[in-house]
C-alpha positions in Angstrom: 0.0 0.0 0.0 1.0 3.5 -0.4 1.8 5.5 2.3 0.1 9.0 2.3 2.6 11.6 1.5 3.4 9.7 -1.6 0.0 8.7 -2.8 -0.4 12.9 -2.0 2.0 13.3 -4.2 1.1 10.9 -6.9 -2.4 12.4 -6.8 -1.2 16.2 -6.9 1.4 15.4 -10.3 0.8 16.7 -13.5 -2.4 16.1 -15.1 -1.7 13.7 -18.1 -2.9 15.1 -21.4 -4.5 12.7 -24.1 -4.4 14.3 -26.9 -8.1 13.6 -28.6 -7.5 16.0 -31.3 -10.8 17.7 -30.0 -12.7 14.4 -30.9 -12.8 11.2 -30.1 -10.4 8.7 -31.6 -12.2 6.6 -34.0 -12.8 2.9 -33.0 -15.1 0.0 -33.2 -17.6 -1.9 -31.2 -15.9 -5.0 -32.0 -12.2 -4.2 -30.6 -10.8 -7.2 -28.8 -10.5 -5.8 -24.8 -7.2 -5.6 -23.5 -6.0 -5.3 -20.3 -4.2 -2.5 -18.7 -1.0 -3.0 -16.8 -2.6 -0.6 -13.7 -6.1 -1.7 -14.3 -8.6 -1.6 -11.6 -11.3 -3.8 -12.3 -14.8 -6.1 -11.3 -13.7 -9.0 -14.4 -15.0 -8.6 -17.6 -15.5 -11.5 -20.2 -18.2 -11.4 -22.4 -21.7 -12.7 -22.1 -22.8 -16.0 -22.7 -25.7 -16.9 -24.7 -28.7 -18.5 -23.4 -28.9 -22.2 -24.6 -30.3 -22.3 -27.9 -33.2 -24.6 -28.1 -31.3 -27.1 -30.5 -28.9 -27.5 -27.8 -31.6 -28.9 -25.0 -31.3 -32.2 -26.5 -28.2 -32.7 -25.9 -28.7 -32.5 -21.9 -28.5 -36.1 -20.5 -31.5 -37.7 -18.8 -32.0 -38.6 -14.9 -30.7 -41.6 -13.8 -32.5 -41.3 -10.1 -34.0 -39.0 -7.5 -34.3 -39.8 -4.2 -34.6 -37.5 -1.4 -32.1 -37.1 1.5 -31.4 -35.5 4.5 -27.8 -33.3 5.1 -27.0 -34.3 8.7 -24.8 -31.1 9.0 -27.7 -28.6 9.1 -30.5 -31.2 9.0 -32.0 -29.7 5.7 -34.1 -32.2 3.8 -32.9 -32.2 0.2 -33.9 -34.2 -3.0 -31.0 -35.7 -4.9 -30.6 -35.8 -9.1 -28.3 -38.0 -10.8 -27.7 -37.4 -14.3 -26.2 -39.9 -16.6 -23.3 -37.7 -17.0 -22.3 -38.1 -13.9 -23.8 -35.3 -12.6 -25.5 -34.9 -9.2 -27.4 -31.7 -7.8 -29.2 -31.5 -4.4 -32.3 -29.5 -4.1 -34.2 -28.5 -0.6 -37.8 -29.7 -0.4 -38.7 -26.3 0.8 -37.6 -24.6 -2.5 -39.0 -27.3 -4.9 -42.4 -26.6 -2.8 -42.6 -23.3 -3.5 -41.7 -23.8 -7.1 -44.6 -26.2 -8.0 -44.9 -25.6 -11.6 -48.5 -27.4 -11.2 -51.3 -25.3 -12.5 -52.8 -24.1 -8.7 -49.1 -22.9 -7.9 -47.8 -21.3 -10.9 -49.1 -19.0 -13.4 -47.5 -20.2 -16.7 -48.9 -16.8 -18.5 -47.3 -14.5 -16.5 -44.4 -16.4 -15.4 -45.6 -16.1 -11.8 -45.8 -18.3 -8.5 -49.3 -18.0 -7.5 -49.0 -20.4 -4.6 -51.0 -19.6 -1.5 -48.2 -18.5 1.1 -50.7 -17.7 3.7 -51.1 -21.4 4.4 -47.4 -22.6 3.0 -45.9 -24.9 5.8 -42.5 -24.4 5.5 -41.5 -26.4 9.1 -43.6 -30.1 8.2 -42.9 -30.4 4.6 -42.9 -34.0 3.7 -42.7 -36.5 0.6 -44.5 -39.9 0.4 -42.6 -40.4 -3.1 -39.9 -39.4 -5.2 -38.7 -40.9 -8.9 -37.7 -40.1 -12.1 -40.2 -39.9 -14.1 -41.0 -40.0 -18.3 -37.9 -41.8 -19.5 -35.5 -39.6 -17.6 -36.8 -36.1 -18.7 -38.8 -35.7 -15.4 -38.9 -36.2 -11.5 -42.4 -36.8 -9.9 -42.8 -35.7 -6.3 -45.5 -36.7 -4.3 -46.1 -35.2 -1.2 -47.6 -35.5 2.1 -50.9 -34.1 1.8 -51.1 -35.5 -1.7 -50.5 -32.6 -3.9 -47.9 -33.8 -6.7 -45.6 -31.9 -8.8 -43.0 -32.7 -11.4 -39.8 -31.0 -12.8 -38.2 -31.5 -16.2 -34.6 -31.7 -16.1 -33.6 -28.5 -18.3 -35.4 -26.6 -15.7 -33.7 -28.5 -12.8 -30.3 -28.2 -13.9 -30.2 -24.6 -15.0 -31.3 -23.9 -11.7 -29.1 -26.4 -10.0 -27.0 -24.8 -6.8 -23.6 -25.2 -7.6 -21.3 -22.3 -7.0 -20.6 -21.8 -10.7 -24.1 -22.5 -11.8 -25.2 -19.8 -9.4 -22.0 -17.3 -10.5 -23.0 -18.1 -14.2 -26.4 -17.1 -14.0 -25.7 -13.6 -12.2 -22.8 -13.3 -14.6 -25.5 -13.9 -17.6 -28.4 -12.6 -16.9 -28.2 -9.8 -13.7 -25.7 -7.3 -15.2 -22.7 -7.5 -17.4 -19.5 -6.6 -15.0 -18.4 -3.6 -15.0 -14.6 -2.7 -16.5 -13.7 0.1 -14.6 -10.9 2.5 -16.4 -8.6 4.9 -15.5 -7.5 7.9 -18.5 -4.6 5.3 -19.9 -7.2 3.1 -20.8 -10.0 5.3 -22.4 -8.3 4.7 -26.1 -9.1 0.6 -25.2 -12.6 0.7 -23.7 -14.9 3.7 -26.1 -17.0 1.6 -28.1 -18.9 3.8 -31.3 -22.2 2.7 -32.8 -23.9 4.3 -35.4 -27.1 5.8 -35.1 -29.0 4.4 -37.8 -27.7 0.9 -36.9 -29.1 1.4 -33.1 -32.1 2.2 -34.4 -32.9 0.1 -37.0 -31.0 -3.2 -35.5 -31.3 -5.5 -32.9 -27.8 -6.7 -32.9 -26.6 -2.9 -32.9 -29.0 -2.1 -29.7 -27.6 -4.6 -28.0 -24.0 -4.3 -28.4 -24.8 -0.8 -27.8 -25.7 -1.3 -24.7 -23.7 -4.4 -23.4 -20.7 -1.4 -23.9 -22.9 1.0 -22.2 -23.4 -1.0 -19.3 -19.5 -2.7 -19.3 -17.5 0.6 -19.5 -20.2 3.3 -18.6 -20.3 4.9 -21.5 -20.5 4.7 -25.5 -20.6 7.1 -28.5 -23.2 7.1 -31.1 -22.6 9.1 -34.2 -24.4 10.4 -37.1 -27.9 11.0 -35.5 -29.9 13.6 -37.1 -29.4 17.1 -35.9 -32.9 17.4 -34.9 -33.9 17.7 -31.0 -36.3 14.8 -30.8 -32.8 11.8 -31.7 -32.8 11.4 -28.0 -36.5 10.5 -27.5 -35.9 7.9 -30.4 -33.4 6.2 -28.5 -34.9 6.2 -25.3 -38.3 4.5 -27.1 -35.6 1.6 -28.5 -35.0 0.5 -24.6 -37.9 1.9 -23.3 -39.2 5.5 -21.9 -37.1 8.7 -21.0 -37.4 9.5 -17.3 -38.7 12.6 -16.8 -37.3 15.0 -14.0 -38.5 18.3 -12.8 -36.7 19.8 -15.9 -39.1 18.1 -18.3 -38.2 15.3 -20.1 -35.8 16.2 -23.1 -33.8 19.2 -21.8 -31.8 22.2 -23.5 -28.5 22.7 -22.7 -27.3 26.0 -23.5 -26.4 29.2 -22.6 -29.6 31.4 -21.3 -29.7 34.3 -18.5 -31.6 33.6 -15.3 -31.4 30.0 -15.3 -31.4 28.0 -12.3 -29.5 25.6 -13.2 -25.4 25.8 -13.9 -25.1 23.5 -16.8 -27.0 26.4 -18.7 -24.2 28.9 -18.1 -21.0 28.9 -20.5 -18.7 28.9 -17.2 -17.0 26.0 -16.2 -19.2 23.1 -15.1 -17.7 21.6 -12.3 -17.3 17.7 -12.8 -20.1 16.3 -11.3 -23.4 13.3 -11.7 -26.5 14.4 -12.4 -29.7 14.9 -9.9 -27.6 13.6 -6.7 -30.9 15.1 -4.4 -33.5 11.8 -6.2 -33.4 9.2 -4.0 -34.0 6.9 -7.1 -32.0 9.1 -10.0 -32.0 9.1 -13.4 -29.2 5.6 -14.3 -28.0 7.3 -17.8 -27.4 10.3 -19.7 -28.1 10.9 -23.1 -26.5 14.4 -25.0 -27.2 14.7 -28.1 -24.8 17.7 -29.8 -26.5 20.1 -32.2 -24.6 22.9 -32.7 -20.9 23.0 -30.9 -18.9 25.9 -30.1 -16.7 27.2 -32.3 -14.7 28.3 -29.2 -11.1 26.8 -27.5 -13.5 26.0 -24.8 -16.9 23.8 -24.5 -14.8 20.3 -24.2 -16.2 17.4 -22.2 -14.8 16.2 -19.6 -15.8 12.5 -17.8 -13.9 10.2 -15.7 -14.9 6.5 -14.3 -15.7 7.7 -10.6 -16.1 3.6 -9.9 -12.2 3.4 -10.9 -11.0 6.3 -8.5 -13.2 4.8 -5.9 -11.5 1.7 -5.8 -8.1 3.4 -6.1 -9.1 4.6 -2.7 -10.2 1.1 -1.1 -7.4 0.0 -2.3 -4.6 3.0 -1.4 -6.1 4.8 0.7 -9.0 2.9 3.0 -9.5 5.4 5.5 -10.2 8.0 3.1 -12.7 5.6 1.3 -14.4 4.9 4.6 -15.0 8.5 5.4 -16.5 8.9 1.7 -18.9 5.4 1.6 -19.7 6.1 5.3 -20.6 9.7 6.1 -24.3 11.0 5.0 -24.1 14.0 2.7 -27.3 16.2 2.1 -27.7 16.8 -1.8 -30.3 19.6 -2.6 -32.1 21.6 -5.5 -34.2 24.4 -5.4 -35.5 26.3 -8.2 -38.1 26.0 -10.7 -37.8 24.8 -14.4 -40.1 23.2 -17.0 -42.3 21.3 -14.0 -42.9 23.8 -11.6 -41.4 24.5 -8.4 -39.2 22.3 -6.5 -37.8 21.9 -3.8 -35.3 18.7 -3.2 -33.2 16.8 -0.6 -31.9 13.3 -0.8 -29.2 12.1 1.7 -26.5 9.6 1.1 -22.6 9.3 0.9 -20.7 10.5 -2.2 -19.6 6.9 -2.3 -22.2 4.1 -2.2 -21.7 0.8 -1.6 -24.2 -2.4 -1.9 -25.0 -5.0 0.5 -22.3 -7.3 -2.0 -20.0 -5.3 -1.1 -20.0 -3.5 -4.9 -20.1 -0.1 -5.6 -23.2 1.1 -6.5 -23.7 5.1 -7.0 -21.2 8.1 -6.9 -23.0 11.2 -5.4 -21.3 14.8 -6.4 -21.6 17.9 -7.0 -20.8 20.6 -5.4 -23.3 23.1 -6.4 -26.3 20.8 -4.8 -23.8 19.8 -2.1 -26.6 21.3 0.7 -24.4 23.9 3.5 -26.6 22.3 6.0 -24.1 19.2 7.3 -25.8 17.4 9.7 -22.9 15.1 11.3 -21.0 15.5 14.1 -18.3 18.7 14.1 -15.5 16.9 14.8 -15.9 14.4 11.7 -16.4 17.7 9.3 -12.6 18.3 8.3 -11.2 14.7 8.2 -14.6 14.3 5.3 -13.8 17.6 3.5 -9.8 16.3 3.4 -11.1 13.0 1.6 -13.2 14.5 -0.5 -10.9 16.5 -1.8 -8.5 13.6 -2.6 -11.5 12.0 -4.4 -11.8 15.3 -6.5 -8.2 15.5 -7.1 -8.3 11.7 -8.7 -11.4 12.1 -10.9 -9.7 14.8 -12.5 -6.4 13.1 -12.6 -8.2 10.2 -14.4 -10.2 12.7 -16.4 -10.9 12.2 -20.3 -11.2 15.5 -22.4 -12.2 15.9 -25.8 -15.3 17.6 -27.7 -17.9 15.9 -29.8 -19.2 17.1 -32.6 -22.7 17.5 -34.3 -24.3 14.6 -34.6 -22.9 12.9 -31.8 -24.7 11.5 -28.6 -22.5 10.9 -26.1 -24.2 7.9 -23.7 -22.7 7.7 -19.8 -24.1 6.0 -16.6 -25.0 8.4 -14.0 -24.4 6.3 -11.2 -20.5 6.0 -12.1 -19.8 8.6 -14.2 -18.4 12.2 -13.2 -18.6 14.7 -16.2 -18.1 18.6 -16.8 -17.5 20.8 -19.0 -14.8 23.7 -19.8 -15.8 27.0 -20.0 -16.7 28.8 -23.5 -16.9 32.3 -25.3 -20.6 32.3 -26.0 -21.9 35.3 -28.8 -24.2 35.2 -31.1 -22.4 33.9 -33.8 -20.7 31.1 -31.7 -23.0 29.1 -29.5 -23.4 25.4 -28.3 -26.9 23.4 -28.8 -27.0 20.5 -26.6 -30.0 18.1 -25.9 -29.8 15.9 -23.0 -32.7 12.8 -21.9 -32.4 10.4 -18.8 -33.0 6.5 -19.2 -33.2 4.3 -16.5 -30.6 1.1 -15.8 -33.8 -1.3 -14.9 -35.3 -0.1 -18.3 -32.0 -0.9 -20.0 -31.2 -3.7 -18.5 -34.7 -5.2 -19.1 -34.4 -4.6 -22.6 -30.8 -6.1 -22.9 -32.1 -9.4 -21.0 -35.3 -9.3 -23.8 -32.7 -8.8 -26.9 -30.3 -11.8 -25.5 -33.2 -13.9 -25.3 -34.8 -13.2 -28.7 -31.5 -13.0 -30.5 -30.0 -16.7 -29.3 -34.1 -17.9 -30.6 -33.2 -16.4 -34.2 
């Protein structure tokens, strides 16, 4: 681990320029991965398809069932063979509940519609248990009579194995994350063309397997119209509206109440920090860009300098991931008046243990800090270490007309540079919100349809 003073002095060096030739570099979606040498990441590897139906077949039948009891924790299991040698142990409890019979399940809707109110989980017990129809099925027979049967395709793809249960997260929950630092932004941008997102399955998907792997993706050549964004948003799902309107206009205007319509500097930052449940992604679609030195984008994987500081500096990432922040905005825009407050650390970690949101921005950063005085200074010293990193490991380039630049909000820190606005030289930007649980519905839909074709 590095000590301190030279982490502090690592993290106060030169910023390292990439020079982007105030563009992106051109690349592909279908760029073979590699790994950086410094690399901070969750695993990558790409998805696996579902099985395709012409592959069921080749599953082996059951050789017996029989059910068991584990005398370590007394749990009352029923054993599968396979022919293949396999062997999977399943509680009685859960193959209960997941009666596929017609009075427990709801084969429409997917759905268990067993009646829980009267589900005895403590005297389950079998009077029988066989395979059943030439080795494609088990039959259970229970206690009170009711019967049920499994067919082995749905028995071993839910089979408990630790890799069977690390597979299926790994294939159907949400790709992994590659977290980047600014070394390895040339290796990770993925480009899709617009017409191609729109118009192709394949496209959508890739688009957003990158999207959700690297936290952001470029799409070029939309139209340079302001409705592009909606379009997209329809191909996973909805846009989520805010209380500035659904579509929104960025670009310089007097008397806003919001900063990202000034041509200062815009601070790097996510979005909407004060919603409890905020908007997943960004979408900014560029119209007209300024003609200016200024007006480049700036973004940096916040995930990646988070877990530089687990990693290098733990005390630091404590403080961040422990200490409640108020987040606020008040104002009034396109739905009203408003009047928000959302509390929750700048960095957020789930019940796995994964990182799950980045909250900051210093202009809805509330001055109301309701946490003990003496904690106040060693927070403020973090969080300025975390500020120095995201803009050590800060990207900057400028996209151009036509382009739609596509980030996660929930691990993405973005800004802006300031820019001479006149009349003649101005910058056009329209920006729409999707949600993650919209996109990765409609990922989990496209894999499916796509292995069937």
């Amino acid at each position: 681990m590095l000590s301190r003073q030279l982490f502090s002095q690592l993290v106060r060096g030169q910023r390292r320029v990439v020079p982007l030739a105030n563009s992106f570099p051109r690349n592909t979606a279908g760029v073979q991965l590699q790994a950086a040498n410094r690399h901070v990441h969750t695993d990558s590897g790409s998805l696996k398809r579902p099985h395709r139906s012409s592959e069921v077949h080749t599953v082996p039948r059951i050789r017996a069932a029989y059910q068991s009891q584990c005398s370590e924790h007394n749990h009352k299991m029923v054993v599968v063979e396979i022919s293949d040698g396999s062997r999977y142990e399943y509680p009685l409890v859960w193959l209960r509940d997941n009666c596929q019979c017609e009075s427990c399940y709801h084969a429409g809707s997917n759905s268990r519609i067993l009646d829980w109110e009267h589900f005895d989980v403590e005297h389950l017990q079998l009077k029988s248990c066989a395979e059943s129809d030439h080795g494609n099925k088990i039959k259970l027979v229970w206690s009170d009579g009711h019967k049920s049967q499994f067919g082995i395709d749905w028995l071993v793809e839910r089979n408990f194995s630790e890799e069977n249960r690390q597979d299926y997260l790994k294939e159907w929950y949400r790709p992994q994350a590659r977290l980047w630092g600014k070394q390895d932004f040339r290796d990770i941008l993925r480009e899709f063309q617009f017409a191609d997102v729109i118009n192709s399955d394949e496209a959508l998907k890739e688009w957003i397997e990158a999207l959700s792997r690297y936290g952001l993706a470029l799409i070029r050549n939309a139209p340079l119209t302001e409705n592009e964004c909606r379009k997209l948003a329809d191909r996973v799902g909805f846009i989520r509206k805010t209380h500035y309107g659904e579509e929104f206009i960025v670009q310089a205007k007097e008397g806003t109440s919001n900063v990202a319509y000034l041509s200062t500097p815009l601070q790097m930052h996510s979005d909407l920090p004060y919603y409890d449940y905020k908007p997943g992604c960004n979408l900014l679609h560029c119209l007209v860009q300024s003609q200016s030195a200024g007006g480049q984008n700036l973004i940096a994987d916040a995930f990646y300098v988070a877990e530089l500081m687990r990693h290098e500096l733990p005390e630091d990432f404590a403080i961040l991931a422990g200490t409640l922040v108020n987040w606020t905005d008040l104002g009034q825009d396109e739905g009203g008046q408003f009047h928000s407050i959302y509390r929750a650390p700048v960095i957020c970690v789930g019940r796995d243990g994964n990182l799950e949101r980045i909250n900051h921005s210093v202009p809805q950063r509330d001055s109301f800090f309701n946490i003990p005085v003496e904690k106040v200074e060693p927070w403020y010293r973090a969080m300025s270490t975390f500020v120095r990193l995201i803009h050590r490991e800060a990207v900057e380039f400028k996209t151009a007309p036509g382009d739609i630049l596509t980030f996660s909000n929930i691990r993405m820190v973005h800004g802006r540079t300031g820019y001479s606005d006149t009349e003649s030289n101005t910058r056009h930007i329209v920006g729409a919100y999707l949600d993650w649980d919209e996109i990765y519905s409609k990922l989990r839909v496209l894999k499916r349809k796509l292995s069937q074709e």
